[in-house]
VOBA-1610 file (N, C-alpha, C; in pm, whole numbers, padded with zeros to 5 digits, always signed):
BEGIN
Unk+00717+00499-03254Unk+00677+00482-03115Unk+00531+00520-03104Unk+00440+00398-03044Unk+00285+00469-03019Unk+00243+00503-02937Unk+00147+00521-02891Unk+00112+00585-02786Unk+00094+00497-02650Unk+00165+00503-02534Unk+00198+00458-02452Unk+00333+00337-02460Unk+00392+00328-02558Unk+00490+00263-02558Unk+00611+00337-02536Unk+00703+00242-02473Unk+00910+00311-02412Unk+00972+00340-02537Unk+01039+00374-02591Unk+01163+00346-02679Unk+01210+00207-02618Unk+01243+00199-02676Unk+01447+00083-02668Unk+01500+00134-02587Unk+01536+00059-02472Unk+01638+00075-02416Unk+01782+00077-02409Unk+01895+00085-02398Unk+02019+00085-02456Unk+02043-00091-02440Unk+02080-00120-02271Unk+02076-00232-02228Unk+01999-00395-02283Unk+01858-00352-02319Unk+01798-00453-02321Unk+01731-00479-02463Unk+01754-00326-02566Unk+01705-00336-02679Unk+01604-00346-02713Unk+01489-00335-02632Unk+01364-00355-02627Unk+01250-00236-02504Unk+01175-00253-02548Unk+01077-00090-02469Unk+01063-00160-02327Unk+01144-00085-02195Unk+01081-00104-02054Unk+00966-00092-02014Unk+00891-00191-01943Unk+00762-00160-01947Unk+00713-00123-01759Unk+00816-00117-01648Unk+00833-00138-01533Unk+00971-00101-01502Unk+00913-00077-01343Unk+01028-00054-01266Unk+01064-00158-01127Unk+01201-00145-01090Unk+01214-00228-00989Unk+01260-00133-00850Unk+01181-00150-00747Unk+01252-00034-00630Unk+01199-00122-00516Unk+01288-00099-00491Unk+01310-00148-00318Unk+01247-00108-00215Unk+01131-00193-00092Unk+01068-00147-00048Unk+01142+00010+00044Unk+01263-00023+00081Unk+01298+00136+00133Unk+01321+00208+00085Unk+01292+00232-00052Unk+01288+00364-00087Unk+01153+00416-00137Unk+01048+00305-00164Unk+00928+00304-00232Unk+00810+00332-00099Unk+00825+00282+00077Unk+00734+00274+00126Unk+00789+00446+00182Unk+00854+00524+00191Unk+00806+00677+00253Unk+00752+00695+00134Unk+00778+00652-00039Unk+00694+00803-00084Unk+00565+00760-00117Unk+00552+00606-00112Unk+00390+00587-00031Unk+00332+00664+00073Unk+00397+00632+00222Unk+00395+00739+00324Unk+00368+00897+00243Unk+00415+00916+00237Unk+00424+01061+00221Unk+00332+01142+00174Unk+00266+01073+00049Unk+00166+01056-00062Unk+00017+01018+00005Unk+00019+00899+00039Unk-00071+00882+00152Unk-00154+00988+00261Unk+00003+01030+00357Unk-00054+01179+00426Unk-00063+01282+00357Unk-00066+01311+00270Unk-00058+01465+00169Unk-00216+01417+00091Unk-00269+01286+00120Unk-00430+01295+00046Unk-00561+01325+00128Unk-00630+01401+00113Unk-00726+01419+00176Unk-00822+01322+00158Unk-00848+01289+00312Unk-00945+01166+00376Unk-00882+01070+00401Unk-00683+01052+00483Unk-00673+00925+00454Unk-00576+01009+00613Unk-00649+00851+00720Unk-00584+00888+00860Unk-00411+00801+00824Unk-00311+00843+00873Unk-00180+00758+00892Unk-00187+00729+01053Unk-00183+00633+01049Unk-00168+00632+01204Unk-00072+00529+01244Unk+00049+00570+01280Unk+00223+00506+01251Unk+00179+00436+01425Unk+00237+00284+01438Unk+00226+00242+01535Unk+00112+00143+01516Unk+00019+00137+01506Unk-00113+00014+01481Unk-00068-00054+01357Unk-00098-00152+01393Unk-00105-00306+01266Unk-00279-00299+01292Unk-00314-00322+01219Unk-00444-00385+01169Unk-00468-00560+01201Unk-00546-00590+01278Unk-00538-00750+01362Unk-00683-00837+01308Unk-00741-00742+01294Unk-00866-00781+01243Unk-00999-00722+01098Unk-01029-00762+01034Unk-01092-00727+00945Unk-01270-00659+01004Unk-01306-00611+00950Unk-01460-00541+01007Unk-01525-00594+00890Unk-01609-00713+00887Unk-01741-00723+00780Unk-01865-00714+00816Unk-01919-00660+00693Unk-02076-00646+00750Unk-02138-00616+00600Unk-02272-00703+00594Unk-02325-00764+00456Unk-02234-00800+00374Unk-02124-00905+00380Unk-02036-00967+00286Unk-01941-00895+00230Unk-01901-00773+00297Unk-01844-00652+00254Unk-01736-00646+00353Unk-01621-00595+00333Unk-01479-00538+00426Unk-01540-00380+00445Unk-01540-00356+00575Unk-01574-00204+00580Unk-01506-00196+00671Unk-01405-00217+00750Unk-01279-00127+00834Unk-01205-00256+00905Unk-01131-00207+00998Unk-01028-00313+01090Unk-01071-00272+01197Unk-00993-00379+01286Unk-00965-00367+01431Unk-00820-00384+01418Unk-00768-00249+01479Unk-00602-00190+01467Unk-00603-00218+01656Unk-00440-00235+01657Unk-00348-00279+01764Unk-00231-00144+01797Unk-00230-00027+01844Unk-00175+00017+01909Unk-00011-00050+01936Unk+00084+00030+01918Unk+00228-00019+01993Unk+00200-00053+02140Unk+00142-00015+02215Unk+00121+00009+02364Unk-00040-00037+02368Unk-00078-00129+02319Unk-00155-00256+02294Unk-00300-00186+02284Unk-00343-00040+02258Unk-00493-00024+02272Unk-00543-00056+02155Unk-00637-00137+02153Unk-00721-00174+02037Unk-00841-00054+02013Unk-00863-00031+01867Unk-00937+00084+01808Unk-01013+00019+01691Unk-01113+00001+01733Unk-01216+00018+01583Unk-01220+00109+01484Unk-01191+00083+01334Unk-01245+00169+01282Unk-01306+00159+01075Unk-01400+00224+01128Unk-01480+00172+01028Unk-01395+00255+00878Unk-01451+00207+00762Unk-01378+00284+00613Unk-01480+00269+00523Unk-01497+00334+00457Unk-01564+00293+00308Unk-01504+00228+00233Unk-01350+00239+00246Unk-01253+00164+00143Unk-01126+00138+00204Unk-01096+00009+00192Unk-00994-00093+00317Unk-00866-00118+00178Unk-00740-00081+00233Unk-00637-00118+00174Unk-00517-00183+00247Unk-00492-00249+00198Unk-00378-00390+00267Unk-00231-00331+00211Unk-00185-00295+00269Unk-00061-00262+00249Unk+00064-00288+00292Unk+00024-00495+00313Unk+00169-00499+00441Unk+00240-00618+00353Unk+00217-00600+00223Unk+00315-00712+00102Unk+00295-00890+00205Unk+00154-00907+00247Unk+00133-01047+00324Unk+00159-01129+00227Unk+00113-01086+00078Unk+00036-01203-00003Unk+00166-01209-00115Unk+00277-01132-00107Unk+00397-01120-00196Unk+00507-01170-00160Unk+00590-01243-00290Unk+00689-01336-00244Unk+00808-01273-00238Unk+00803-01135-00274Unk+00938-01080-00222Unk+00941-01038-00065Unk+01110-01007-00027Unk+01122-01004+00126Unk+01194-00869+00139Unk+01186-00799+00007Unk+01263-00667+00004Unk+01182-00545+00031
//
């Protein structure tokens, strides 16, 4: 076995290289992980509606409130986290 490789698995006889988990059990310990990092707002309730560019660059959103107030806000570093662009529905 080298370095970074599985063993054999019993099942498949061959080294696992991945896992499979289901978004409900995988998006709290995102959540969770997320709020436990320093510099990162959670703010439960806003979708993100709009992108913020400026010099050819993503530098924040325009977020949507449950109770419709729209909020600017700027980031140094923009992450998409709503599985838009993925063909699973789990």
């Amino acid at each position: 076995m080298g370095l970074g490789r599985s063993p054999p698995t019993p099942l498949i006889g061959r080294p696992a290289y991945g896992y499979g988990i289901r978004r409900q059990m995988l998006d709290p310990i995102v959540r969770r992980t997320a709020v436990a990092t320093s510099g990162v707002d959670f703010m439960p309730g806003f979708s993100a509606r709009e992108l913020l560019i400026n010099d050819d660059r993503i530098n924040g959103v325009l977020a949507e409130g449950s109770d419709g107030l729209q909020r600017t806000m700027e980031a140094g570093f923009v992450v998409g986290a709503d599985a838009a662009n993925h063909g699973s529905q789990n």
